[in-house]
NUFIDREN-449430 format. One line per 4 residues: number of its first residue (from 1); their letters; for each residue x, y, z of C-alpha. Coordinates in pm, whole numbers, m for minus. Example, Ala and Ser with C-alpha at 12.3 -4.5 7.8 and 13.67 -1.06 7.14 Angstrom:
2
1> AS> 1230/m450/780 ~ 1367/m106/714;
***
This chain:
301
1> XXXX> 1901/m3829/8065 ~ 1962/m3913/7713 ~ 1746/m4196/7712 ~ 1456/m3966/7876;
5> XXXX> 1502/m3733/7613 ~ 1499/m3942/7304 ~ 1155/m4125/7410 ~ 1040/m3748/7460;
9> XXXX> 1133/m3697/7113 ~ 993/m3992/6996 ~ 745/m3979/7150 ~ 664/m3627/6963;
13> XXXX> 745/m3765/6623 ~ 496/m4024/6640 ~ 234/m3755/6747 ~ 311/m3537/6480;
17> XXXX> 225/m3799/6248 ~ m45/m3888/6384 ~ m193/m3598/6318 ~ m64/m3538/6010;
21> XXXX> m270/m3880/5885 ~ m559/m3722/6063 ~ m599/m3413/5856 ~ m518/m3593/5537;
25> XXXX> m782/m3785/5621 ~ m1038/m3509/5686 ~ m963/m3325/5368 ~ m1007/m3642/5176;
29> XXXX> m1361/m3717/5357 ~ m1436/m3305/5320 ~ m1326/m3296/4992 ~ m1598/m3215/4705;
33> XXXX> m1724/m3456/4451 ~ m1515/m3363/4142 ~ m1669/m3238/3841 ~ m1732/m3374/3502;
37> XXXX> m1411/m3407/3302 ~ m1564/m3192/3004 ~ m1496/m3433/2781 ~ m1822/m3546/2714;
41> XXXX> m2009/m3264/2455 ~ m2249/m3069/2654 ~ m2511/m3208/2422 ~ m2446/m3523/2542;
45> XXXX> m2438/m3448/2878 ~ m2791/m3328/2875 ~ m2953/m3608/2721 ~ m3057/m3916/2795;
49> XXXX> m2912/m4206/2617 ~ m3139/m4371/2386 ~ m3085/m4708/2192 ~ m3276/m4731/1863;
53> XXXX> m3393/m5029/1646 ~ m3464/m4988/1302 ~ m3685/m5235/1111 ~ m3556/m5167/691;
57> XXXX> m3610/m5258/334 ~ m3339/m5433/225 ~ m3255/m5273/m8 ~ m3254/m4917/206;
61> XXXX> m2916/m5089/372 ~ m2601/m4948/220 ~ m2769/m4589/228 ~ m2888/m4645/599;
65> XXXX> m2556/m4757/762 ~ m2400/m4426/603 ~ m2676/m4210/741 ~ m2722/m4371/1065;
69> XXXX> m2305/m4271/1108 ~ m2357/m3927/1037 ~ m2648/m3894/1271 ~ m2426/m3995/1542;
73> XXXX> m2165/m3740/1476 ~ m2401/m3495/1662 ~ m2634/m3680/1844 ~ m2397/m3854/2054;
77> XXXX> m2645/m3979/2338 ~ m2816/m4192/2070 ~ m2710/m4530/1968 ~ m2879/m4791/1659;
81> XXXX> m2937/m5135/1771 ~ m2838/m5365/1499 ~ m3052/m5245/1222 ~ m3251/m5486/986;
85> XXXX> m3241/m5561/682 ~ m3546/m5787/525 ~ m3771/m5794/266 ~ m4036/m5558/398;
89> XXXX> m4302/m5842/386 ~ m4047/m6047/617 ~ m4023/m5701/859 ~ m4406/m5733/897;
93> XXXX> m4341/m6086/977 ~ m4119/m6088/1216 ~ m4292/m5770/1419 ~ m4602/m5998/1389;
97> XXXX> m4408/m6275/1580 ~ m4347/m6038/1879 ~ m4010/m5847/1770 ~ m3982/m5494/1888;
101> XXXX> m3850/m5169/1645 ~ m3879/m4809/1689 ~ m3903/m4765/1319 ~ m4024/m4920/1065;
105> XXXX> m3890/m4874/636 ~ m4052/m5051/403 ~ m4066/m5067/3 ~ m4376/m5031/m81;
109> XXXX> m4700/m4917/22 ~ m4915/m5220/30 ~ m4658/m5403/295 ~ m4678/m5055/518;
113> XXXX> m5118/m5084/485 ~ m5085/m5449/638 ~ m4840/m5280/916 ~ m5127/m5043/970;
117> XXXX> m5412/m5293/973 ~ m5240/m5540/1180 ~ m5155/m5262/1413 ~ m4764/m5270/1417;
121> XXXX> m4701/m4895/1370 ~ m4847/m4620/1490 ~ m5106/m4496/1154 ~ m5086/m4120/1274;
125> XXXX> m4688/m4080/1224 ~ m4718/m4274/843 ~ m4519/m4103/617 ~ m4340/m4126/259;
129> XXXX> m3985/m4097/256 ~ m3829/m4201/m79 ~ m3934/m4353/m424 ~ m3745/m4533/m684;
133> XXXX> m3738/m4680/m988 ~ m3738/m5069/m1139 ~ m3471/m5150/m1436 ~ m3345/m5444/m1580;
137> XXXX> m3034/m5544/m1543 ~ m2772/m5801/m1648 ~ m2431/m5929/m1554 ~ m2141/m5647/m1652;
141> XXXX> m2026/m5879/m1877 ~ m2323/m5932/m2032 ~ m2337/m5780/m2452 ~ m2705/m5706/m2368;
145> XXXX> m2842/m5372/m2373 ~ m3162/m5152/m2499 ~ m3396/m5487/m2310 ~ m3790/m5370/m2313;
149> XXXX> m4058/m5574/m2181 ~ m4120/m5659/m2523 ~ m3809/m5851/m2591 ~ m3896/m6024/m2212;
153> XXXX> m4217/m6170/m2327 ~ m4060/m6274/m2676 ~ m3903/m6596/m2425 ~ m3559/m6566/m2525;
157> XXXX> m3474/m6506/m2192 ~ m3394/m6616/m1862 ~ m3526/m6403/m1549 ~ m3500/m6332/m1184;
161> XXXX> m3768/m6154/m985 ~ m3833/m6096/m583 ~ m4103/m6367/m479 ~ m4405/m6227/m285;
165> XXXX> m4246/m6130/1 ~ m4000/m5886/m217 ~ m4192/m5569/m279 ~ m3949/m5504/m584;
169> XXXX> m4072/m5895/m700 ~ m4452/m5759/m639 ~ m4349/m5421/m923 ~ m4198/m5681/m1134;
173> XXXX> m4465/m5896/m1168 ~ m4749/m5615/m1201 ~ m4494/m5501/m1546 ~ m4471/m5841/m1654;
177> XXXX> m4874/m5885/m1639 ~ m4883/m5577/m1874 ~ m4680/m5742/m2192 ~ m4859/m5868/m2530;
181> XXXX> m4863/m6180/m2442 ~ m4865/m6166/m2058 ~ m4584/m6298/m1890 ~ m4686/m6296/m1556;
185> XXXX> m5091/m6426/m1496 ~ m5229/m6249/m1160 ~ m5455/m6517/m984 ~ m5760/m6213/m1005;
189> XXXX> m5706/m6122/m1337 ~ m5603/m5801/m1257 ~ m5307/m5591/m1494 ~ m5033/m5387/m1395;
193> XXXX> m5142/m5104/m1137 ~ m5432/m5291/m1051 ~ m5245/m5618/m920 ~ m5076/m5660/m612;
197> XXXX> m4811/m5865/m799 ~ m4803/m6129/m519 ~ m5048/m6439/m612 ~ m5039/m6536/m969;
201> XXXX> m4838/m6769/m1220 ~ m4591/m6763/m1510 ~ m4712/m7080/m1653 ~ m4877/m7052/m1950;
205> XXXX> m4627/m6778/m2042 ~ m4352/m6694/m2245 ~ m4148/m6696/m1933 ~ m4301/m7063/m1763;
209> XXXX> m3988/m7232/m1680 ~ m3731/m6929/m1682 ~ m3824/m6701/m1363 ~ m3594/m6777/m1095;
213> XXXX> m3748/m6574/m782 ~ m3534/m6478/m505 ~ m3604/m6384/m124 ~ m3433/m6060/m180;
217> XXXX> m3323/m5809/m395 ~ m2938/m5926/m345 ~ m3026/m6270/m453 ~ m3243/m6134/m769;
221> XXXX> m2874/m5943/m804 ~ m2661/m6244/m751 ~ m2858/m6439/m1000 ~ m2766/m6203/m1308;
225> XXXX> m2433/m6144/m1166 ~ m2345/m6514/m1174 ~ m2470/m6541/m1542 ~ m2774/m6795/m1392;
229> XXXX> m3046/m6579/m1562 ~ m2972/m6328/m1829 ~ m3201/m6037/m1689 ~ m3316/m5981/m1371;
233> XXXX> m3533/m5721/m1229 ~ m3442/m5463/m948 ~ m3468/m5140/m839 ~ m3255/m4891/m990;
237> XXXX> m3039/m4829/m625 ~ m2936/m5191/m619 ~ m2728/m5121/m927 ~ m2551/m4883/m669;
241> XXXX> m2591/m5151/m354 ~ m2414/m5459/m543 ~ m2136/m5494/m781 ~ m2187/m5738/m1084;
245> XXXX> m2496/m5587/m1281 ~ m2533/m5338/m1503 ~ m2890/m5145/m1612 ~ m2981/m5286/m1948;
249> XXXX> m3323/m5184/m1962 ~ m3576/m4977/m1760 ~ m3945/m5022/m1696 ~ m4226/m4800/m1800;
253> XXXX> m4380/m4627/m1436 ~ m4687/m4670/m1571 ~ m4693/m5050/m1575 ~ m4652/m5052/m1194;
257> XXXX> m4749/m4908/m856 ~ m4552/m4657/m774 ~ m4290/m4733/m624 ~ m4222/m4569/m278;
261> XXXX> m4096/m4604/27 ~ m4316/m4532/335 ~ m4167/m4435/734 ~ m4380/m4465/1054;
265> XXXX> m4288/m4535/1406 ~ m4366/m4892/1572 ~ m4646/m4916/1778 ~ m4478/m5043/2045;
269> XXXX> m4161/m4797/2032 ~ m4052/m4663/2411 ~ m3819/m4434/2204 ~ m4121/m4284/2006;
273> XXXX> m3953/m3903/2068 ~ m3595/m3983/1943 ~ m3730/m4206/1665 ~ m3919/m3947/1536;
277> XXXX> m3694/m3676/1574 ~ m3452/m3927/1366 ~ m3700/m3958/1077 ~ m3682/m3592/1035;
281> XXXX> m3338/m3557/1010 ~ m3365/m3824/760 ~ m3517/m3587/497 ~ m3438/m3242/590;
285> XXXX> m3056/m3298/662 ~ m2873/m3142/305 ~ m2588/m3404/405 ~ m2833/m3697/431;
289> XXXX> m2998/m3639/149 ~ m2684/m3602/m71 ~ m2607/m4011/54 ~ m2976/m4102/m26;
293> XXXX> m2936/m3945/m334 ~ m2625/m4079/m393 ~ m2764/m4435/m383 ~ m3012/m4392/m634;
297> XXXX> m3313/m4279/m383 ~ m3498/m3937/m421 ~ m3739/m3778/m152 ~ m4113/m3814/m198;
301> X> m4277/m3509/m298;
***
């Protein structure tokens, strides 16, 4: 009798559990997909995400890594691709070779009217965004000071400039071509505003045999910096960008192009809508403009 009744109750006991793994496993196959933890801003969640590449001046790149972090403070769903940094004749280059941007930054109009002709941005969203100013500068140890373009074409010293793919190079040149005597020769014959600042020669000059020319701004830096030229010739935010130089001299506007900084989205952008809404924020944001500002670049008017 007792063994009857204990494989009764066993007999129950394995039933009951039975069924108790049964429901458990209903209400797990019945339960409802859970919803979003919240964490995520509801911004975010209601956006898509969007990767963008930025093609920039070089010398746009200390101000640009600052801005780009502040943009993603409340824009979460966006993300920058590794951003780059060339001389803005190298940008056109390199988009020319088959490299895809959203945006594109250069430093100077004449390297943003090839972009247009060649057809690498899109001419309808063209734009200026900033301007600047050329100086000269000189190591910080340097006892120069008070340097005019004058005292450059006397030949008593040593220079860096940007080469031809450095729109800075391009200013310096079109200032150099304006001094009594010349010390930069444009291959056309053309002065100051006139010249493109790209082909031309020093020989002949005051300064044949003392222009080192760099492939950026930073090397045009480095060059004073190290004490291998005594001036060198830069725009008045790379003072801010690089440590080492100090502004000695500045150069009369109206010996140059001006000097600004046009915007306009890649023809070839799939992000065209985020891009652009990025390029506004670049100049109406009061927080962005303080760190443009704060690197030595004002709006365009």
């Amino acid at each position: 009798m007792k063994k009857t009744y204990r494989i009764v109750l066993a007999a129950i006991c394995a039933f009951a559990l039975a069924a108790a793994f049964g429901m458990a496993g209903c209400s797990s196959e019945n339960k409802p997909a859970e919803e979003p933890s919240g964490d995520e801003p509801s911004d975010v969640q209601d956006h898509e995400a969007v990767e963008l590449q930025i093609f920039a001046a070089n010398s746009l790149s200390k101000a640009m890594e600052e801005v780009q972090n502040l943009y993603l403070e409340d824009h979460g769903w966006v993300s920058f691709a590794d951003t780059q940094y060339e001389a803005s004749g190298t940008l056109n280059e390199m988009l020319g070779a088959g490299s895809s941007a959203d945006i594109l930054i250069t430093a100077s109009k004449a390297t943003m009217d090839t972009a247009v002709e060649e057809g690498y941005v899109d001419a309808g969203t063209r734009f200026d965004l900033f301007t600047n100013e050329l100086v000269i500068v000189a190591g910080e140890n340097s006892e120069l000071s008070n340097v005019t373009l004058a005292d450059m074409a006397s030949g008593d010293y040593t220079v860096a400039v940007g080469d031809a793919n450095v729109p800075a190079g391009n200013y310096a040149k079109q200032a150099l071509s304006t001094t009594d005597p010349a010390c930069w020769v444009s291959a056309d014959g053309a002065i100051g505003r006139e010249s493109a600042g790209k082909e031309g020669t020093f020989e002949g000059t005051p300064l044949e045999g003392k222009v080192t020319e760099g492939s950026s701004v930073g090397n045009v830096c480095s060059y004073a910096n190290s004490g291998d030229v005594d001036l060198a010739m830069v725009y008045s935010s790379d003072v801010y960008r690089f440590g080492g130089v100090k502004i000695v001299g500045t150069v009369p506007a109206d010996t140059h192009k001006n000097i600004v900084y046009p915007a306009a989205l890649c023809a070839d952008s799939e992000n065209a809508e985020a891009a652009q809404e990025f390029l506004d924020w670049l100049f109406s944001d009061e927080d962005a403009i303080k760190i443009w500002q704060e690197w030595g670049f004002e709006l365009a008017a």
